[in-house]
N, CA, C and O of each residue as an XYZ file, in Angstrom:
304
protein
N      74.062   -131.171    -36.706
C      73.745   -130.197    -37.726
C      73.866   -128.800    -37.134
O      73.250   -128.637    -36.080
N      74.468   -127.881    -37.558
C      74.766   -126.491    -37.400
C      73.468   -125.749    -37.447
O      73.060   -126.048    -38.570
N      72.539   -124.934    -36.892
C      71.760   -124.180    -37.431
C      71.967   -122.661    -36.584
O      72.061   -122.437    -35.377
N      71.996   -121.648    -37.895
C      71.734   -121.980    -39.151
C      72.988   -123.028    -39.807
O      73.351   -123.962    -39.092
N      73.317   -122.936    -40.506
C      74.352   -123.846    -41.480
C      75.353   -122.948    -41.212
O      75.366   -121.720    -41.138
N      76.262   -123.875    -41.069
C      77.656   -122.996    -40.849
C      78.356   -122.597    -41.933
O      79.026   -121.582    -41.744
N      78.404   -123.020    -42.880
C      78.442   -122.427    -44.570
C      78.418   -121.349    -44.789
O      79.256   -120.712    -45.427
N      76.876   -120.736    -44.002
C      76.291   -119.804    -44.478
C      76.996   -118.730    -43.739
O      77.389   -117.687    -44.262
N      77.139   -119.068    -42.417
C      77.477   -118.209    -41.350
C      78.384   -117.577    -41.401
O      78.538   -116.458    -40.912
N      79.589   -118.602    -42.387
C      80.969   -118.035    -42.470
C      81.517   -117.465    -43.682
O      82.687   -117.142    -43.886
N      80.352   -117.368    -44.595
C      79.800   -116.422    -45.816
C      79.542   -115.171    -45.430
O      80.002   -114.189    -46.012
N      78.663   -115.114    -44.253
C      78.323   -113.745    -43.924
C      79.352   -112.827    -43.072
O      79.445   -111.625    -42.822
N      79.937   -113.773    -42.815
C      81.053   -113.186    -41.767
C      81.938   -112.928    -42.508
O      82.559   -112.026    -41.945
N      82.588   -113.232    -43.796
C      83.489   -113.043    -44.570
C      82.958   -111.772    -45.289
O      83.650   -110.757    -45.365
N      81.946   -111.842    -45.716
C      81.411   -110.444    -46.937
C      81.834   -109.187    -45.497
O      82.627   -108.251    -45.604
N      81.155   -109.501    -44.439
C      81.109   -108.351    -43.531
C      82.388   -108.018    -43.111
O      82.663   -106.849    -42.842
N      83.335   -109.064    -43.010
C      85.114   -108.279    -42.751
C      85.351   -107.978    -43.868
O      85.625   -106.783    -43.759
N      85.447   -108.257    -44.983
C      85.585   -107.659    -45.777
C      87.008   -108.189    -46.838
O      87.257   -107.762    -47.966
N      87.685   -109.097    -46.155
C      88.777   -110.093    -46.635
C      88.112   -111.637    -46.318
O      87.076   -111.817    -45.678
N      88.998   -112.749    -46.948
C      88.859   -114.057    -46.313
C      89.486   -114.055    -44.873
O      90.496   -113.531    -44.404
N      88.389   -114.925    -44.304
C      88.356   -115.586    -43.001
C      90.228   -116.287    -43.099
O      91.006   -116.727    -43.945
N      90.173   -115.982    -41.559
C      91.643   -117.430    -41.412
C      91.094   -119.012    -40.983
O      89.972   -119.457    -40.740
N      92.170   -119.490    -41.010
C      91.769   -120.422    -40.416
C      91.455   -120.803    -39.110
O      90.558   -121.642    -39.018
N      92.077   -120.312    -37.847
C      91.623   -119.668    -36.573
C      90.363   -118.975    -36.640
O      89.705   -118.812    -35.612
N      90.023   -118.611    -37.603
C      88.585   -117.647    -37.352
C      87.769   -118.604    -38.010
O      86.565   -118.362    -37.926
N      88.033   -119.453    -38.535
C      86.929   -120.592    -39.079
C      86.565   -121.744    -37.878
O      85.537   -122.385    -37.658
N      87.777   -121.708    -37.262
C      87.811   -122.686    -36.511
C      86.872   -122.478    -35.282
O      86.155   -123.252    -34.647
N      87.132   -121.191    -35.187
C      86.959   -120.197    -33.937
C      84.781   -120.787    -34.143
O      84.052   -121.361    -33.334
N      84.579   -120.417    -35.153
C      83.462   -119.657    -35.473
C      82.590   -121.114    -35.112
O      81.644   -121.151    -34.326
N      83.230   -122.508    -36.005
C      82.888   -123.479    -36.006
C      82.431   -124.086    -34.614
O      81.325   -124.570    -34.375
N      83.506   -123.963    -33.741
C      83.536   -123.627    -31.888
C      82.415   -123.574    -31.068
O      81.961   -124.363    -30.239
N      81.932   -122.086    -31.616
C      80.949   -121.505    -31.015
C      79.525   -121.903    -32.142
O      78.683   -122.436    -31.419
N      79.341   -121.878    -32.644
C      78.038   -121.850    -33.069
C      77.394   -123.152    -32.425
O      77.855   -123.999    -31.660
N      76.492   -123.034    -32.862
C      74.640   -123.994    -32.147
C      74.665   -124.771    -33.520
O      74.503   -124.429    -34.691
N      75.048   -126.446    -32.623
C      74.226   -127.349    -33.181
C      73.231   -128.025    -32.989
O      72.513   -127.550    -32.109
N      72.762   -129.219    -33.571
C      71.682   -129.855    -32.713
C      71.553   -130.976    -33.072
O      71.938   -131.060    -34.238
N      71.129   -132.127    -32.601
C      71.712   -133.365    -32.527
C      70.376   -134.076    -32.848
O      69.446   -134.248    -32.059
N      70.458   -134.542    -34.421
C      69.148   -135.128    -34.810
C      69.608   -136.948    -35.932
O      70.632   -137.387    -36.455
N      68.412   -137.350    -35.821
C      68.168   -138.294    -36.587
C      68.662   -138.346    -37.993
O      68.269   -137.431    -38.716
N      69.713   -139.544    -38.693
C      70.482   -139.229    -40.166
C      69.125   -138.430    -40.711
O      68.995   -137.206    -40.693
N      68.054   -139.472    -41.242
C      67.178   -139.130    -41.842
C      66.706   -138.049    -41.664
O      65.872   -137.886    -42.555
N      66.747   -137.186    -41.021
C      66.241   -135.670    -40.000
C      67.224   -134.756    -40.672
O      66.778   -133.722    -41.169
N      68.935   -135.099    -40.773
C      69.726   -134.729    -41.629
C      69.685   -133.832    -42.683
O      69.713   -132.609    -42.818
N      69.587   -135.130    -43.618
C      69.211   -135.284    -45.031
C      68.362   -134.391    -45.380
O      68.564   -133.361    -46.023
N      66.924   -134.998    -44.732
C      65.918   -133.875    -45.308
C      66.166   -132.429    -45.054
O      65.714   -131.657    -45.899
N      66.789   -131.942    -44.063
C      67.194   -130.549    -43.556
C      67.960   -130.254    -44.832
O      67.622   -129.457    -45.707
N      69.158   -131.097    -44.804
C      70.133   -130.390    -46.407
C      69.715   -130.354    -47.151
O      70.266   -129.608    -47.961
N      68.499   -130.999    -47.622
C      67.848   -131.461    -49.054
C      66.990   -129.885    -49.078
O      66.864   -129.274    -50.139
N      66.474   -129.386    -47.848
C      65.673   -128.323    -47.972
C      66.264   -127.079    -47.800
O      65.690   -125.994    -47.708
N      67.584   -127.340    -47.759
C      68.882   -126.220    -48.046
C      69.045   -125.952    -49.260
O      69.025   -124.844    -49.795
N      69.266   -127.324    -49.885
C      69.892   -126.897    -51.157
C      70.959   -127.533    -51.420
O      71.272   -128.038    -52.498
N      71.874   -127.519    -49.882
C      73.338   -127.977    -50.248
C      73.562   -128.915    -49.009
O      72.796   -128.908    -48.045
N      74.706   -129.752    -49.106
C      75.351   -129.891    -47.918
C      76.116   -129.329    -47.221
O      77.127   -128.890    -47.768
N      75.910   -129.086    -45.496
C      76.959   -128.068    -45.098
C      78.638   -128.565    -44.989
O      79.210   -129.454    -45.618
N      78.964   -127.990    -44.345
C      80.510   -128.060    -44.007
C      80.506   -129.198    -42.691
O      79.724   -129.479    -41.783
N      81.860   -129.674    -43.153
C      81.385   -131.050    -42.344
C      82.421   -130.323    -41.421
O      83.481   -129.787    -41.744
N      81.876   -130.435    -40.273
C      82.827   -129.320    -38.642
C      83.906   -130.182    -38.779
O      84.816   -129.367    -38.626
N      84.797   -131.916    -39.070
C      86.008   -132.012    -38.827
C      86.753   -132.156    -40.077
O      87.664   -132.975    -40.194
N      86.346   -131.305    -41.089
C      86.908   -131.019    -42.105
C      86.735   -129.358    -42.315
O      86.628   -128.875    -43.442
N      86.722   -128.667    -41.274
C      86.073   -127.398    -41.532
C      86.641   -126.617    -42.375
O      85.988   -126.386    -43.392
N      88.145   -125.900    -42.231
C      88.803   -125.064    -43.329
C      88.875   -125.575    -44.372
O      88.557   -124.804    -45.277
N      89.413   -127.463    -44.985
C      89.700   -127.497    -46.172
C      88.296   -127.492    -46.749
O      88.364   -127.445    -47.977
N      86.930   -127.527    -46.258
C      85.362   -127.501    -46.973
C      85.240   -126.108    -47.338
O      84.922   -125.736    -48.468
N      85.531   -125.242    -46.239
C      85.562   -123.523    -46.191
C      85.969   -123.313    -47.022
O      85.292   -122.608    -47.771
N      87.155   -123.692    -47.440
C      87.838   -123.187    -48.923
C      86.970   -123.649    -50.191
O      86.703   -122.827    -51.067
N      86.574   -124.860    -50.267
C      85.852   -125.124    -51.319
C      84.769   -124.452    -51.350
O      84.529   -123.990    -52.466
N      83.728   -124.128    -50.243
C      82.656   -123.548    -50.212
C      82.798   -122.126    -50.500
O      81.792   -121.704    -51.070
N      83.617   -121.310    -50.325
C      83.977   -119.903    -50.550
C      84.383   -119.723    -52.230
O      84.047   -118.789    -52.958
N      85.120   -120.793    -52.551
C      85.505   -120.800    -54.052
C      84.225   -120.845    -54.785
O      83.904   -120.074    -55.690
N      83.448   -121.922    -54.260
C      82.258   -121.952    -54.949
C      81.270   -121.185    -54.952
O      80.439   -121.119    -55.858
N      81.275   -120.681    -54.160
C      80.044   -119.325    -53.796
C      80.872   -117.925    -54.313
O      80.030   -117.069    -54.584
N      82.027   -117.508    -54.498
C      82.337   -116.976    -55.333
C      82.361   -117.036    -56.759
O      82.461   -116.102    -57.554
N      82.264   -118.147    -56.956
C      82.072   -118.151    -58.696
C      80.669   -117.893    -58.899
O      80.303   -117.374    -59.953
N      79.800   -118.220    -57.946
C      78.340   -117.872    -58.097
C      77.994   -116.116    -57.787
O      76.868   -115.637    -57.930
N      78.633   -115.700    -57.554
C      78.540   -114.415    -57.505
C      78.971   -113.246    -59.291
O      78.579   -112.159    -59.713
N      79.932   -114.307    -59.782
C      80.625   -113.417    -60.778
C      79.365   -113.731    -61.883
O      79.384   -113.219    -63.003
């Protein structure tokens, strides 16, 4: 599990450049961030108290895209 959520991370990093992320910079980002290595059930309840599920790290850009589409429509 990513914490914070890598979702989020690459939300904030996108509003702050100011264009969409590449895919090298998703990848990049995915790379470096802090995970931590817990129990399914430990999981679950973490996403459940998110809200969402994150981005699954070996699907990272094609989730990124969905997650950006979708969090843009939540913005309009």
């Amino acid at each position: 599990m990513f914490i914070p959520a890598l979702v989020a991370i690459l939300l904030n990093l996108e509003r702050k450049k100011g264009t969409p992320l590449t895919e090298n910079e998703v990848l990049s980002v995915r790379d470096k961030s802090m995970c931590a290595t817990m129990r399914v059930s430990m999981a679950r309840a973490l996403a459940e108290s998110r809200g969402y599920d994150d981005i699954d790290p070996e699907n990272a850009w094609n989730d990124w895209q969905i997650a950006r589409t979708r969090s843009a429509g939540r913005e309009q």
